[in-house]
Biopython code that builds the backbone (N, CA, C, O; Angstrom):
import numpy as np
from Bio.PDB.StructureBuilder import StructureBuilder

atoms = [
    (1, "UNK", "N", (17.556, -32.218, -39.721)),
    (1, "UNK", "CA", (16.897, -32.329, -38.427)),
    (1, "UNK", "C", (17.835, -31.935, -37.294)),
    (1, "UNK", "O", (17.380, -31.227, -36.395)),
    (2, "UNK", "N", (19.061, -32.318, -37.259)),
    (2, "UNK", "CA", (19.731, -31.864, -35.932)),
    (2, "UNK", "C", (20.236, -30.713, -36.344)),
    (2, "UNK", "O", (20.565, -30.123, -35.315)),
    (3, "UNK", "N", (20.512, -29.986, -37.366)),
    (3, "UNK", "CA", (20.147, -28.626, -37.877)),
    (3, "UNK", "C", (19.525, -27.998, -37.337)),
    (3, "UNK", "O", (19.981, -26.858, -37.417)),
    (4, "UNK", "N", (18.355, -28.036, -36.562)),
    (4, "UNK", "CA", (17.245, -27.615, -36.205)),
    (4, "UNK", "C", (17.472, -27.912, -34.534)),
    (4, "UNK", "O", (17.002, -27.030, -33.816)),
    (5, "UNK", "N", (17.939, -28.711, -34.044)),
    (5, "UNK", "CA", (17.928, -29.153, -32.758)),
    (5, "UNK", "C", (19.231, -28.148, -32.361)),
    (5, "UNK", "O", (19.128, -27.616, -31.256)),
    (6, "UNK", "N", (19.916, -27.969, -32.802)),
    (6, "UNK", "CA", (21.316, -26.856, -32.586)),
    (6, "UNK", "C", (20.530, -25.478, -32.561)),
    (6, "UNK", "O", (20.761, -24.836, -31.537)),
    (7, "UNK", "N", (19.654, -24.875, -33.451)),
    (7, "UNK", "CA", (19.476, -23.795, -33.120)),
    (7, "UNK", "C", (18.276, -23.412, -32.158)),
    (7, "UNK", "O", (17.878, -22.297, -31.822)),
    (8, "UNK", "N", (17.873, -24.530, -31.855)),
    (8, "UNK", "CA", (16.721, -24.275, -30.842)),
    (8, "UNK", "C", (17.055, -24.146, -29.540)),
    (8, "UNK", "O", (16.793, -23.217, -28.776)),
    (9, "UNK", "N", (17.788, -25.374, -29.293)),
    (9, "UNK", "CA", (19.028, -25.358, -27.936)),
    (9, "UNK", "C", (19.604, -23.752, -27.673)),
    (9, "UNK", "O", (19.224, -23.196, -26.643)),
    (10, "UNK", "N", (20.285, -23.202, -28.367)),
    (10, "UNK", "CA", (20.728, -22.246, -28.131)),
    (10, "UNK", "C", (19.501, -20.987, -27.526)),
    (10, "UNK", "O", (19.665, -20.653, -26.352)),
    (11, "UNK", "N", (18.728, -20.549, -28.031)),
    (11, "UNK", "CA", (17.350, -20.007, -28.137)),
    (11, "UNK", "C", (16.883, -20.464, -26.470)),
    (11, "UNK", "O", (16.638, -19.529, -25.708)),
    (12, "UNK", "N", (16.777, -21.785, -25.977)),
    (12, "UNK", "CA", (16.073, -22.018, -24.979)),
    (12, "UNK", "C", (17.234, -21.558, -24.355)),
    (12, "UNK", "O", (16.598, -20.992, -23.466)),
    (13, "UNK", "N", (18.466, -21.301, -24.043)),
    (13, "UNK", "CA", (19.444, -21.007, -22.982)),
    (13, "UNK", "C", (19.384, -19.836, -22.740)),
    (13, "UNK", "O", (19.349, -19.339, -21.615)),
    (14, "UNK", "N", (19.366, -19.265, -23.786)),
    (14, "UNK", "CA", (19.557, -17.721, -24.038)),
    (14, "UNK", "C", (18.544, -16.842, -23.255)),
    (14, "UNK", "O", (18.847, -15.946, -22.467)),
    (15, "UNK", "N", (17.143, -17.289, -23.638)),
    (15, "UNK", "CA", (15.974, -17.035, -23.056)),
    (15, "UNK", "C", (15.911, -17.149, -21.356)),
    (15, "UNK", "O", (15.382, -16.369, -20.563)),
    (16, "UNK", "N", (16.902, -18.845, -21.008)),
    (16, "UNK", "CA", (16.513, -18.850, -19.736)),
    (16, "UNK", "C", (17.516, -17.881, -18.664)),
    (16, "UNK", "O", (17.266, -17.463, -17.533)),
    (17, "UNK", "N", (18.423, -17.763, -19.300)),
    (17, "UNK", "CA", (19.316, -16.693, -18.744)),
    (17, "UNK", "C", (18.979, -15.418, -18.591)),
    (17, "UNK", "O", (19.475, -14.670, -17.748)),
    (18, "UNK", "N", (17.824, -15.015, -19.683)),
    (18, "UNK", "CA", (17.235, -13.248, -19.867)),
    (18, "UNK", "C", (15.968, -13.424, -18.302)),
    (18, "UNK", "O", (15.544, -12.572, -17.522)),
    (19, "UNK", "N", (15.722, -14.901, -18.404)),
    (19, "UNK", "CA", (14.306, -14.775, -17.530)),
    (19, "UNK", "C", (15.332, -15.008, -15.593)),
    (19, "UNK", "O", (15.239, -14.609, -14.432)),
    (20, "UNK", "N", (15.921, -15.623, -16.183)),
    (20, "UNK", "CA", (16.614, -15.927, -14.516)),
    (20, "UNK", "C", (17.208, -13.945, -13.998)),
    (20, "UNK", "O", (16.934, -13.464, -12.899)),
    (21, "UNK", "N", (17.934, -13.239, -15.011)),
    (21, "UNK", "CA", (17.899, -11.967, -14.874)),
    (21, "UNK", "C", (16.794, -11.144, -14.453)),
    (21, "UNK", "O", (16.752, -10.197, -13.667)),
    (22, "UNK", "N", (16.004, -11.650, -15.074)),
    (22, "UNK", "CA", (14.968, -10.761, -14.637)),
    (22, "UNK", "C", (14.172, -11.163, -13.382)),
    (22, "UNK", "O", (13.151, -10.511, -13.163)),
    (23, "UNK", "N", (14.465, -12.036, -12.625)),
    (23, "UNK", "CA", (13.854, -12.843, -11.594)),
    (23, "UNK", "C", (15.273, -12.118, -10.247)),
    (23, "UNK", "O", (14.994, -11.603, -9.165)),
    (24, "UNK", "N", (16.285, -12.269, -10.653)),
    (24, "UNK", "CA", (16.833, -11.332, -9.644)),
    (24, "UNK", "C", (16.871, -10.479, -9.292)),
    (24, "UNK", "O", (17.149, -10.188, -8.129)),
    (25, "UNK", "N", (16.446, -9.330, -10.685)),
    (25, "UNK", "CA", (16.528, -7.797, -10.960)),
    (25, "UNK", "C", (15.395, -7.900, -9.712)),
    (25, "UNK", "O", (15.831, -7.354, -8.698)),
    (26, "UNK", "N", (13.849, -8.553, -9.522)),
    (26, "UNK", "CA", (12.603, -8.476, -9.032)),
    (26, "UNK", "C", (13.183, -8.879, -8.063)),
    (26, "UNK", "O", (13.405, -7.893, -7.359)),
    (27, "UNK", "N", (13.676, -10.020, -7.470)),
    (27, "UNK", "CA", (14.436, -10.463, -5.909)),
    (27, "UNK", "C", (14.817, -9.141, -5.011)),
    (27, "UNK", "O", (14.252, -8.920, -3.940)),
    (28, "UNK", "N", (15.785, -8.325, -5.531)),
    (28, "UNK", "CA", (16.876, -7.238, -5.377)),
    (28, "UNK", "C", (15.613, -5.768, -5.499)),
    (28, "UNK", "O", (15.585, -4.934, -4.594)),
    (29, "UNK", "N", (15.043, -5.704, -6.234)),
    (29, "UNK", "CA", (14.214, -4.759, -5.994)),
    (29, "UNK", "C", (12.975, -4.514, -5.231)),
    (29, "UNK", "O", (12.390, -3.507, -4.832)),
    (30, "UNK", "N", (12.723, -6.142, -5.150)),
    (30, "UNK", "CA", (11.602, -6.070, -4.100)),
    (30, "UNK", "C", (12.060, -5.984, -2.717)),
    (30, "UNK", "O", (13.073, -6.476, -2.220)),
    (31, "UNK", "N", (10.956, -5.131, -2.068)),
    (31, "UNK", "CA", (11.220, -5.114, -0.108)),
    (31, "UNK", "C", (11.172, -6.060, 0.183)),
    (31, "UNK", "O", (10.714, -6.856, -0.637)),
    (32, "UNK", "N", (11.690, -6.664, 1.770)),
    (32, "UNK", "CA", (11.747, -7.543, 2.693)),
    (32, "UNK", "C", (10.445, -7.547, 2.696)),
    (32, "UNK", "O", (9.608, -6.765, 2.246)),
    (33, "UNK", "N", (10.368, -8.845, 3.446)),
    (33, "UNK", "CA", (9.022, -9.240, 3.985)),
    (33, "UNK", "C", (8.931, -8.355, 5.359)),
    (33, "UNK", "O", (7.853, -7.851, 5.674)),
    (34, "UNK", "N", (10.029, -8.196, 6.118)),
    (34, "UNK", "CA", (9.958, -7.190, 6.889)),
    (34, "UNK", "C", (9.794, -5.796, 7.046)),
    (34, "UNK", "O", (9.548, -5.067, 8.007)),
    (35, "UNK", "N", (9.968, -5.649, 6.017)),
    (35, "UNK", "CA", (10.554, -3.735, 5.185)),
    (35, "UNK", "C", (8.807, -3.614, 5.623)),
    (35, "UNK", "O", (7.952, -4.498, 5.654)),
    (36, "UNK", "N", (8.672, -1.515, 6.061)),
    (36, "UNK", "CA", (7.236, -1.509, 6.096)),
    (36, "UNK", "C", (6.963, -0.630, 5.010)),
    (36, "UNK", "O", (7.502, 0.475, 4.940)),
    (37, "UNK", "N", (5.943, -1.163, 3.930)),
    (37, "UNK", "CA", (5.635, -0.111, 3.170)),
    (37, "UNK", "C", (4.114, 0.256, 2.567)),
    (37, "UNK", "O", (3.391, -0.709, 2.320)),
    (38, "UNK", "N", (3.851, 0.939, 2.441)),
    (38, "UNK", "CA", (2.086, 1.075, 2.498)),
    (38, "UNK", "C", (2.062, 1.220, 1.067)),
    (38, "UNK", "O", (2.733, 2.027, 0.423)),
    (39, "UNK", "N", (1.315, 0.456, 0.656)),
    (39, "UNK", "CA", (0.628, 0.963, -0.894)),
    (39, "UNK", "C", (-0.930, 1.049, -0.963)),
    (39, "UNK", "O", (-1.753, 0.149, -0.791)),
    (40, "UNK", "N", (-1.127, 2.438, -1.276)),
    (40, "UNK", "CA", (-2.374, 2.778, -1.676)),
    (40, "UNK", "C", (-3.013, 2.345, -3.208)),
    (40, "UNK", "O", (-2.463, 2.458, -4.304)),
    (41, "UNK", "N", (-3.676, 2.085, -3.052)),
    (41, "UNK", "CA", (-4.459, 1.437, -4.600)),
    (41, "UNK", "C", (-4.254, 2.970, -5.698)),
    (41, "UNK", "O", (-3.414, 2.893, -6.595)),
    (42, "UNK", "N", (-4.680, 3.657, -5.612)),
    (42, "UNK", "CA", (-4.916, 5.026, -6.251)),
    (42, "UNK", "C", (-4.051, 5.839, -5.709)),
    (42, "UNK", "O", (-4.011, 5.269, -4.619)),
    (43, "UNK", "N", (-3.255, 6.800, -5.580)),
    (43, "UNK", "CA", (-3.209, 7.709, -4.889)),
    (43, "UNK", "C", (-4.206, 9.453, -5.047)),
    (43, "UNK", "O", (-4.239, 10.416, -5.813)),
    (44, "UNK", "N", (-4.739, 9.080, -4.035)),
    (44, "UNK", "CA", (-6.206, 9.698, -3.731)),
    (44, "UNK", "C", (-5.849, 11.314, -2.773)),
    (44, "UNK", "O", (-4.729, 11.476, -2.288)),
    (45, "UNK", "N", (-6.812, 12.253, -2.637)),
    (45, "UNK", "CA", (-6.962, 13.117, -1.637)),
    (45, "UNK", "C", (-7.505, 12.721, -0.713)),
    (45, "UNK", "O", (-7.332, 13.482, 0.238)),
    (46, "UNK", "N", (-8.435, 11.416, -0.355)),
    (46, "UNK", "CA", (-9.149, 10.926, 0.727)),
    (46, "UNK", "C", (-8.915, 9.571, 1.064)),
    (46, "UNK", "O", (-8.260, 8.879, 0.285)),
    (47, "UNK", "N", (-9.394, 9.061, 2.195)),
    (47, "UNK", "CA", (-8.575, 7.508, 2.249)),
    (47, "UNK", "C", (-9.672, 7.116, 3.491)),
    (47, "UNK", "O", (-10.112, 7.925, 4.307)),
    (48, "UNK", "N", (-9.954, 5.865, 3.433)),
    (48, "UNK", "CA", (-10.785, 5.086, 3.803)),
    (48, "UNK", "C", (-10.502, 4.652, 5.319)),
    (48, "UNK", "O", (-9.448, 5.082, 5.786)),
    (49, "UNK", "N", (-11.216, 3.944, 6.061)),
    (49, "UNK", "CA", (-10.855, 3.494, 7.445)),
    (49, "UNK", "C", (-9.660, 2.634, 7.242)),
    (49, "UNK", "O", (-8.720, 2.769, 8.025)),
    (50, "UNK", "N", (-9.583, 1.654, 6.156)),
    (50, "UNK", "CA", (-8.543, 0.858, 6.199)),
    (50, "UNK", "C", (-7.228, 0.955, 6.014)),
    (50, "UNK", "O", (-6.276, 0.319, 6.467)),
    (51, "UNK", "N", (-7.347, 2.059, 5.107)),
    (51, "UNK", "CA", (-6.451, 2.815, 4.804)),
    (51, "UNK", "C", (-5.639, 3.755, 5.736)),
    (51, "UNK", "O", (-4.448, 3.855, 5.440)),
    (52, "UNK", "N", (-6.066, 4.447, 6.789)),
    (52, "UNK", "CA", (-5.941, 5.314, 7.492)),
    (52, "UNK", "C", (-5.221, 4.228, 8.483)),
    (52, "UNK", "O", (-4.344, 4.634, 9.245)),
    (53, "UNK", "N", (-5.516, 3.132, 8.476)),
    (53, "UNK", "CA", (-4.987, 1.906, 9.652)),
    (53, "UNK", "C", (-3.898, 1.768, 9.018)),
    (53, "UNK", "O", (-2.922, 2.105, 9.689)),
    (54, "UNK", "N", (-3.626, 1.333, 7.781)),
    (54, "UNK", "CA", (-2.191, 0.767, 7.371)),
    (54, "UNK", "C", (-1.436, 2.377, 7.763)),
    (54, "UNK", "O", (-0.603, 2.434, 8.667)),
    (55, "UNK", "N", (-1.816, 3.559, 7.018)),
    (55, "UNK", "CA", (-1.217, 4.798, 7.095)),
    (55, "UNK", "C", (-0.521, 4.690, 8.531)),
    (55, "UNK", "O", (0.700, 4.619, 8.678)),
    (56, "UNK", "N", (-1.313, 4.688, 9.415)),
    (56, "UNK", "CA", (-1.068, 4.518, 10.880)),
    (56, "UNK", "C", (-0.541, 3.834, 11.526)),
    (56, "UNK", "O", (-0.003, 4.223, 12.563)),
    (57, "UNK", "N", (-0.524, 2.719, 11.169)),
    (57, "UNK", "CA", (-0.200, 1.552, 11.646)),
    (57, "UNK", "C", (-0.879, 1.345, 12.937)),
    (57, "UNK", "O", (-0.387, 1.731, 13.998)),
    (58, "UNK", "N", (-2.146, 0.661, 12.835)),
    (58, "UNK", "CA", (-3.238, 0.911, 13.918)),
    (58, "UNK", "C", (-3.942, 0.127, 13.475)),
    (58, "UNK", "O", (-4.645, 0.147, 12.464)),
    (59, "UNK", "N", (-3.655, -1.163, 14.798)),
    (59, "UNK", "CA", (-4.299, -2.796, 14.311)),
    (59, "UNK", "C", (-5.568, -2.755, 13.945)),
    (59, "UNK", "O", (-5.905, -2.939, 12.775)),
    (60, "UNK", "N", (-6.397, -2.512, 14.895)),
    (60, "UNK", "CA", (-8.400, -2.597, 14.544)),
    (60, "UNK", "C", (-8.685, -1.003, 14.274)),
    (60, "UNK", "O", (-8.090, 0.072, 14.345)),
    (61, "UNK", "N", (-10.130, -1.595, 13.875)),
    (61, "UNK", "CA", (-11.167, -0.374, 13.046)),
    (61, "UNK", "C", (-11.308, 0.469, 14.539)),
    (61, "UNK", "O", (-11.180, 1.686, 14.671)),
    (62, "UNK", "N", (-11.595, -0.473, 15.569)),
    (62, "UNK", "CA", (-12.443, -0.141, 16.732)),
    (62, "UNK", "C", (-11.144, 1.177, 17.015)),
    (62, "UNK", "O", (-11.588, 2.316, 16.870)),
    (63, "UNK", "N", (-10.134, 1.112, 17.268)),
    (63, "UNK", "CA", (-9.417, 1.996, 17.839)),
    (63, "UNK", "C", (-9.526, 3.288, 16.860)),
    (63, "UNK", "O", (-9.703, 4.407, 17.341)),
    (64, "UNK", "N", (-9.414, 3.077, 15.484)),
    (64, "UNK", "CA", (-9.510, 3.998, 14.116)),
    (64, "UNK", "C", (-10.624, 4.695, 14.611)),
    (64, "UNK", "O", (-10.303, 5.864, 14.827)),
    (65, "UNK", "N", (-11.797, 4.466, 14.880)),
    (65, "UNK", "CA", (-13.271, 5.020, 14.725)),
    (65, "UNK", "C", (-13.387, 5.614, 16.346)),
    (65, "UNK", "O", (-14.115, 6.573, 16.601)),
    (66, "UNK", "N", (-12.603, 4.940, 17.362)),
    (66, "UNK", "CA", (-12.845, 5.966, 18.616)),
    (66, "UNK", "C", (-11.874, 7.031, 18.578)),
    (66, "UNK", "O", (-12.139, 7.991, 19.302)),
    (67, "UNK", "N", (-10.541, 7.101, 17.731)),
    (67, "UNK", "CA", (-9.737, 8.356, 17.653)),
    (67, "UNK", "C", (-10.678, 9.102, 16.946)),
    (67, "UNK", "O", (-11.128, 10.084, 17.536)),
    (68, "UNK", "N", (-11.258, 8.767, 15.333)),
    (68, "UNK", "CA", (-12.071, 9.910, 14.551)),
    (68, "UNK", "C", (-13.281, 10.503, 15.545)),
    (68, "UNK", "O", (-13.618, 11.675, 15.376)),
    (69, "UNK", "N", (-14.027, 9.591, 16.724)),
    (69, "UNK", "CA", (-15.175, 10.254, 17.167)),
    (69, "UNK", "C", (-14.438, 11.237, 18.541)),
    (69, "UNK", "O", (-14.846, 12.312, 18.981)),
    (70, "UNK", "N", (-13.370, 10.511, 18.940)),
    (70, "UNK", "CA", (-12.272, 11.558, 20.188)),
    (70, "UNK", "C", (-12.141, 12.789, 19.537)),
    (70, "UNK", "O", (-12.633, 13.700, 20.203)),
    (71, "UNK", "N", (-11.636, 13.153, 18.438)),
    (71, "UNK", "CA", (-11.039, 13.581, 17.800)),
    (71, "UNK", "C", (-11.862, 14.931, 16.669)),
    (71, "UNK", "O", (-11.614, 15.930, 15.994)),
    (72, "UNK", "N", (-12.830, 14.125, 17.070)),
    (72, "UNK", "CA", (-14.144, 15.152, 16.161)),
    (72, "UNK", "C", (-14.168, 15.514, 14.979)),
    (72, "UNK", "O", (-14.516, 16.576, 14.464)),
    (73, "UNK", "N", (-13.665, 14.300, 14.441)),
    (73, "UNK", "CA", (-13.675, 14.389, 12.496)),
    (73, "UNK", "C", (-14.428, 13.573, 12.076)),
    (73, "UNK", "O", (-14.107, 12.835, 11.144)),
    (74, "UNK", "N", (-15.511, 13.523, 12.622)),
    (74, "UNK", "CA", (-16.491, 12.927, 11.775)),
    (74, "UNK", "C", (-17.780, 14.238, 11.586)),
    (74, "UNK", "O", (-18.986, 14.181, 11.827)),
    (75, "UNK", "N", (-16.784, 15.567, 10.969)),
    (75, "UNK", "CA", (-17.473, 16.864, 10.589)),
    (75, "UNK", "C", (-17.677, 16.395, 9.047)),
    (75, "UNK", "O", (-16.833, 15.628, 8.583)),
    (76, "UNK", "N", (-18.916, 16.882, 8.116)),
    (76, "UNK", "CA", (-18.078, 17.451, 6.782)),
    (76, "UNK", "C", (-17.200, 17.687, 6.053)),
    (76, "UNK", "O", (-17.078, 17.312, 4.887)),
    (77, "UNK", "N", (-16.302, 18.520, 6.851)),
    (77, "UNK", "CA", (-15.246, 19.024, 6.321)),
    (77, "UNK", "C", (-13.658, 18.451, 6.492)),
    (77, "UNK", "O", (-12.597, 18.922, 6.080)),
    (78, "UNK", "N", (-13.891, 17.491, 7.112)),
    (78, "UNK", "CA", (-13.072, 16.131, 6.889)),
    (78, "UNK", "C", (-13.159, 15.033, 6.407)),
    (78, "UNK", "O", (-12.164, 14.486, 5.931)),
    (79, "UNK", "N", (-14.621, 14.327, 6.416)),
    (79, "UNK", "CA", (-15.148, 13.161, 5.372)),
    (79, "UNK", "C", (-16.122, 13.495, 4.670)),
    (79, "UNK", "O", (-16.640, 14.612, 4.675)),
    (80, "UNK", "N", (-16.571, 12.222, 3.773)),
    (80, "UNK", "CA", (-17.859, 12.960, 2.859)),
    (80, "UNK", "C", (-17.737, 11.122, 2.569)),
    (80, "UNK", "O", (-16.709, 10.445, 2.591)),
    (81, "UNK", "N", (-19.292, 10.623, 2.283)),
    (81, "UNK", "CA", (-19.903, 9.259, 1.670)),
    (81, "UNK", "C", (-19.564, 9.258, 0.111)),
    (81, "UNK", "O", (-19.932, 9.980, -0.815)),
    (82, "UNK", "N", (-18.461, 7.830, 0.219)),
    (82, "UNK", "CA", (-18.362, 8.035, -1.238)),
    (82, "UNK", "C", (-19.103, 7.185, -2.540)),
    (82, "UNK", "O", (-20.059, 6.694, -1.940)),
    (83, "UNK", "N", (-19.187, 6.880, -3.474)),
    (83, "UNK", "CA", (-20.297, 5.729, -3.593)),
    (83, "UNK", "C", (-20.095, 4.490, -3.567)),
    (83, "UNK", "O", (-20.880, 3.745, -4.155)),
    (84, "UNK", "N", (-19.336, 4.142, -3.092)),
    (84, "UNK", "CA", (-19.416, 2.794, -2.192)),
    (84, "UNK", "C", (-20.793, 3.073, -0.704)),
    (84, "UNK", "O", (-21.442, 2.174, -0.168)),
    (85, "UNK", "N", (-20.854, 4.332, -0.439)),
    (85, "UNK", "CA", (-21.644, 4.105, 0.706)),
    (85, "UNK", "C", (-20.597, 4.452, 2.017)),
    (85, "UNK", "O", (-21.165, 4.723, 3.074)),
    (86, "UNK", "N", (-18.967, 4.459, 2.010)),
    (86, "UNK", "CA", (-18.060, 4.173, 2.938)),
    (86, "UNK", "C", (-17.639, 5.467, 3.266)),
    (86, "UNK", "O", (-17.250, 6.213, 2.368)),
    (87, "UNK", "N", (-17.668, 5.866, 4.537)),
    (87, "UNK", "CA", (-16.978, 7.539, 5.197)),
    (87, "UNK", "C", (-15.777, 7.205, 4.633)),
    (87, "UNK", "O", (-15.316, 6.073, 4.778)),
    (88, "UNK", "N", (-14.970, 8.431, 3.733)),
    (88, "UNK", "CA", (-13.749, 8.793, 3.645)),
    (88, "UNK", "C", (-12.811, 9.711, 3.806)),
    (88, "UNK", "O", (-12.754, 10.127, 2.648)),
    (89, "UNK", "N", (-12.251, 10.156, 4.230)),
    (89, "UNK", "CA", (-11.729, 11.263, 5.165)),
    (89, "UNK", "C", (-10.274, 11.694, 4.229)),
    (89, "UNK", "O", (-9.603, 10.932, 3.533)),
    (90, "UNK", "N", (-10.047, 13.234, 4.485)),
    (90, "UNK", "CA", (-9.522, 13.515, 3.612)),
    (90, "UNK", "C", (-8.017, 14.176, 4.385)),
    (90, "UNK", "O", (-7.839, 14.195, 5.603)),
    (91, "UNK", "N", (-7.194, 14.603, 3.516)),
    (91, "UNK", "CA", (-5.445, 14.721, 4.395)),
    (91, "UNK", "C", (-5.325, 15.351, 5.343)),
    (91, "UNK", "O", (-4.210, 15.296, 5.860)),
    (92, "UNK", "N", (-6.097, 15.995, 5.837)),
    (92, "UNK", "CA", (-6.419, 17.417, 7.057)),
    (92, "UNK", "C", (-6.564, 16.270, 7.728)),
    (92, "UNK", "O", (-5.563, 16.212, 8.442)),
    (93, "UNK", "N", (-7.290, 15.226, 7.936)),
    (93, "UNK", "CA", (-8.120, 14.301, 9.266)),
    (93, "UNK", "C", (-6.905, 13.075, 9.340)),
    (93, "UNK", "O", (-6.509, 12.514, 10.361)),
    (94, "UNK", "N", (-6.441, 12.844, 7.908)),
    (94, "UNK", "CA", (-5.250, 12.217, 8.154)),
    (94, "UNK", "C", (-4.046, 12.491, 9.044)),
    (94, "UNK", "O", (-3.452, 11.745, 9.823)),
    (95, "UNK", "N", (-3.738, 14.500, 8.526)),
    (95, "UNK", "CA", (-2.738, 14.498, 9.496)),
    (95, "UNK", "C", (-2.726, 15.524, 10.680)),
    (95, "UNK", "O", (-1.855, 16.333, 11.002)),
    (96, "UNK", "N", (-4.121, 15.215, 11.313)),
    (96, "UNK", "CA", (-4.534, 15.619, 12.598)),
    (96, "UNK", "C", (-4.705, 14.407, 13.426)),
    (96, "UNK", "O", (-4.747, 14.495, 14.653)),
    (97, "UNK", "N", (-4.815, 13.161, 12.743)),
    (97, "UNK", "CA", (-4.532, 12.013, 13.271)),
    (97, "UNK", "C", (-3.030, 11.796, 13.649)),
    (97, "UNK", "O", (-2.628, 11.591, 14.795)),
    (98, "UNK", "N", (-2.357, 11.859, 12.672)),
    (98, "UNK", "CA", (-1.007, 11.025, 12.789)),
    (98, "UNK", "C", (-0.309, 12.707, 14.029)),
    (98, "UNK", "O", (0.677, 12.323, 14.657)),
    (99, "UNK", "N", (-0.557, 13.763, 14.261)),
    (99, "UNK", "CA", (-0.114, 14.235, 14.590)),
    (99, "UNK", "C", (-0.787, 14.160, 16.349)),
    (99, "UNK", "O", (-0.191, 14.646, 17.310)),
    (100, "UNK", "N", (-1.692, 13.673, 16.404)),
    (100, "UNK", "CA", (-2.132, 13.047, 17.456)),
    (100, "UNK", "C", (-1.333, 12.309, 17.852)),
    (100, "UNK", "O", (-0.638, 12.551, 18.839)),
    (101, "UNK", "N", (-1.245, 10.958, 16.972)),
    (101, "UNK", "CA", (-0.109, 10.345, 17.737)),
    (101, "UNK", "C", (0.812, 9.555, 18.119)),
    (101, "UNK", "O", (1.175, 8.467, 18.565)),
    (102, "UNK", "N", (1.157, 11.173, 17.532)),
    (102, "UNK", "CA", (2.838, 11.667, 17.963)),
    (102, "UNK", "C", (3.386, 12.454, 19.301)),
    (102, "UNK", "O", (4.425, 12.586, 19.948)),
    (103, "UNK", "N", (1.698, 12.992, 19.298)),
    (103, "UNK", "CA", (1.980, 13.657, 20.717)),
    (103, "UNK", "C", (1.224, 12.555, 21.819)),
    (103, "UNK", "O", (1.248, 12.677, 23.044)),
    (104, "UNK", "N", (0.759, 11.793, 21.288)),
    (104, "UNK", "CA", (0.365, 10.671, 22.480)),
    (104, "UNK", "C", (1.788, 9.946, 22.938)),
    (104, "UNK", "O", (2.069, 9.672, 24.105)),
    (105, "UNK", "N", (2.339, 9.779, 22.178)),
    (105, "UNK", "CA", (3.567, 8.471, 21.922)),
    (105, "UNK", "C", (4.772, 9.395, 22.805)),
    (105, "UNK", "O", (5.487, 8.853, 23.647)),
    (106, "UNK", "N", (4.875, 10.985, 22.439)),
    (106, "UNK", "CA", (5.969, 11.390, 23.177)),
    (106, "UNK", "C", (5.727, 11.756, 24.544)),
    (106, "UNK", "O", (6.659, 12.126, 25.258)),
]
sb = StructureBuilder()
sb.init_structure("model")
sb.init_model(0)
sb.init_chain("A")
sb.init_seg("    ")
for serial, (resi, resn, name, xyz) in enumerate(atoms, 1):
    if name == "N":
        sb.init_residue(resn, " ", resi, " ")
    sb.init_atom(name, np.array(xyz, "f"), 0.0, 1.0, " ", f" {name:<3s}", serial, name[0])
structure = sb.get_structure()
């Protein structure tokens, strides 16, 4: 019986040392809570209102949807209904946006 209690001991240390490693490796590799970084679910050719906000960094929809109607991409040939039902707009409207502004900002 304590045969058995010696090699189990060892086993649980061993293990907790591989898992505490791997809990720093994830500490050290993950961003700050501050760090800014966008993750897209898919990486797609088209991207959604919400999406286009994080891209942007552009608090409400309301401001998103008066640049696309300023802006005159709510053509065809920048969005299309996807089946969700939701306008999605594709990298041309993305970066006629962000290049907007850039020239607003300078």
């Amino acid at each position: 019986m304590s045969n058995n209690k010696y090699f189990v001991i060892p086993r649980q240390i061993s293990f907790d040392k591989e898992l505490l490693n791997q809990v720093q490796k994830f500490v050290i590799d993950s961003p700050a809570a501050n760090d800014e970084l966008i993750v897209l679910s898919v990486q797609s050719k088209y991207y959604s209102i919400r999406d286009l906000m994080k891209i942007l960094n552009i608090s409400t929809i309301k401001e998103i949807k008066y640049l696309i109607k300023k802006l005159k991409l709510e053509q065809d040939n920048y969005r299309y209904l996807n089946s969700n039902k939701e306008w999605v707009y594709n990298s041309n409207a993305l970066n006629i946006l962000n290049l907007y502004l850039k020239f607003k900002a300078a």
